[in-house]
C-alpha positions in Angstrom: -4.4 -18.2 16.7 -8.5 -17.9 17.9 -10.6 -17.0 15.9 -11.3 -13.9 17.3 -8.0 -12.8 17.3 -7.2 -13.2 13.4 -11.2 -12.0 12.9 -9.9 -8.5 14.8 -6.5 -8.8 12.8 -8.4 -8.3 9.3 -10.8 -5.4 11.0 -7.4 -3.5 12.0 -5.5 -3.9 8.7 -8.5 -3.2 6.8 -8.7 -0.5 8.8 -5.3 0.9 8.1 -5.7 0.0 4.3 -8.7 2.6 4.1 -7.1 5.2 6.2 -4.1 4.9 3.9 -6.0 5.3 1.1 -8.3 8.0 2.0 -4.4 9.6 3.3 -2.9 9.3 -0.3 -6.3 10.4 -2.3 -6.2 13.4 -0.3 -2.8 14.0 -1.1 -3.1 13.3 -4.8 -6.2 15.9 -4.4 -3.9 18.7 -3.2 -1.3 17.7 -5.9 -3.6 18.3 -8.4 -5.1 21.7 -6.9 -1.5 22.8 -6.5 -0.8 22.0 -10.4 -3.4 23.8 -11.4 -3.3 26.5 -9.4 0.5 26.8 -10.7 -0.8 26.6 -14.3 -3.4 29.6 -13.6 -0.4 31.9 -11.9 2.0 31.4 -15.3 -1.2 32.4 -17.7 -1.1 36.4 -15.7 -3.6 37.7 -13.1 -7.1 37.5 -13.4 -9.7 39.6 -15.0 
């Protein structure tokens, strides 16, 4: 393999290491929103 090649190898998997990441911390973010928002509902209605 050239060097070029496994260079633009480690740009794409780095690449879809990030976007995974970014992909799961979003999801983790909505988890947690979701949780609390179910907590809020089972305490009663606001105000």
């Amino acid at each position: 393999m050239e060097q070029a090649a496994i260079l633009d190898h480690q740009f794409r998997v780095a690449a879809y290491a990030i976007t995974w990441a970014i992909q799961l911390g979003y999801l983790a973010w909505l988890g947690l929103k979701w949780r609390a928002q179910k907590r809020a509902a089972a305490r009663g209605p606001r105000g």
